[in-house]
N, C-alpha and C positions, 0 to 999 in steps of 0.2 A: 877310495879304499876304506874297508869298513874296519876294524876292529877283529872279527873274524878271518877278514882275509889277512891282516899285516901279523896274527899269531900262527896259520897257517903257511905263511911263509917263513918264517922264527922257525918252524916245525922240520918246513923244507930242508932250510938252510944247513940246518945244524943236525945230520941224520944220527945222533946218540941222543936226541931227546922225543920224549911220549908228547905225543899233542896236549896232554894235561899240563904239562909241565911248561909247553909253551905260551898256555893260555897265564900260566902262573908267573912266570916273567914276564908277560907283558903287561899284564895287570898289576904287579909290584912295580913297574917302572914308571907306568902312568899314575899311580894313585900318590909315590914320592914325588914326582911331580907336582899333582895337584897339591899336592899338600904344602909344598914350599910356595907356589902359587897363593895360597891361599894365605899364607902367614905372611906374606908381602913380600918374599924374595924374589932375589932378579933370576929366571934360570935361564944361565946359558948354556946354549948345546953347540959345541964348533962347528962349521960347516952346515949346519941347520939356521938356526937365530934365535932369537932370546926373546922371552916373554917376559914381561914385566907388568905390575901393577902400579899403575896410576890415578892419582886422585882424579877425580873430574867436581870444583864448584857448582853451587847453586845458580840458577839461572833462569829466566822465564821465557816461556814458549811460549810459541802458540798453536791451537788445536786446529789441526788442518781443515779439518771439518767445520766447526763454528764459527771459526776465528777469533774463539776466546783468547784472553791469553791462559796460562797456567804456569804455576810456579814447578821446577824440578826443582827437587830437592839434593843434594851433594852426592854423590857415590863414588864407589872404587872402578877404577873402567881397567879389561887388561888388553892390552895391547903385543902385537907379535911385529916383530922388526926381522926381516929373513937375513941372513949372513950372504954377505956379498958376494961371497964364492958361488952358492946357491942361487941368487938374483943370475951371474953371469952362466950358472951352468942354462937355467931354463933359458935366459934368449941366446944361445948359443947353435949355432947351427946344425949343428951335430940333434941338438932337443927338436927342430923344424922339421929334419928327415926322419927322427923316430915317428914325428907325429903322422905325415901323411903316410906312413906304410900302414896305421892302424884303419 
């Protein structure tokens, strides 16, 4: 699902709003998002999962190709943990019969 299509349904859903306006909510929701992402907050969304930033240490690789090795240097890594509700609803039977009707 792209971006276009999850405002378009925002659009659908909610028939007293302009599709501009859907694009505007959905775009103010991801960018508070990112933004607390960004500054290193944990965000959790119930029954969705939570993203979090995580440090990741230095450590050395090696280059697939040469078989150098190479130094990586430290960075922030972010990582998404989905909510267990979510985890049970995809393998849930009910999610196996939507899938083959498509």
């Amino acid at each position: 699902m792209t971006r276009k299509e999850l405002s378009y349904l925002i659009y659908n859903r909610h028939g007293g709003l302009l599709k501009r306006e859907a694009d505007e909510i959905l775009e103010l929701i991801l960018s508070i998002i990112k933004r607390e992402i960004i500054k290193g907050e944990k965000v959790k969304l119930s029954n969705f999962g939570t993203f979090e930033v995580r440090p990741r240490g230095s450590r050395w690789g090696r280059n697939p190709k040469t078989g150098a090795s190479v130094f990586i240097p430290p960075r922030r890594w972010l990582s998404y943990h989905p909510a267990k509700s979510l985890v049970k609803l995809v393998n849930s039977p009910r999610m196996d019969a939507l899938q083959q009707k498509s």
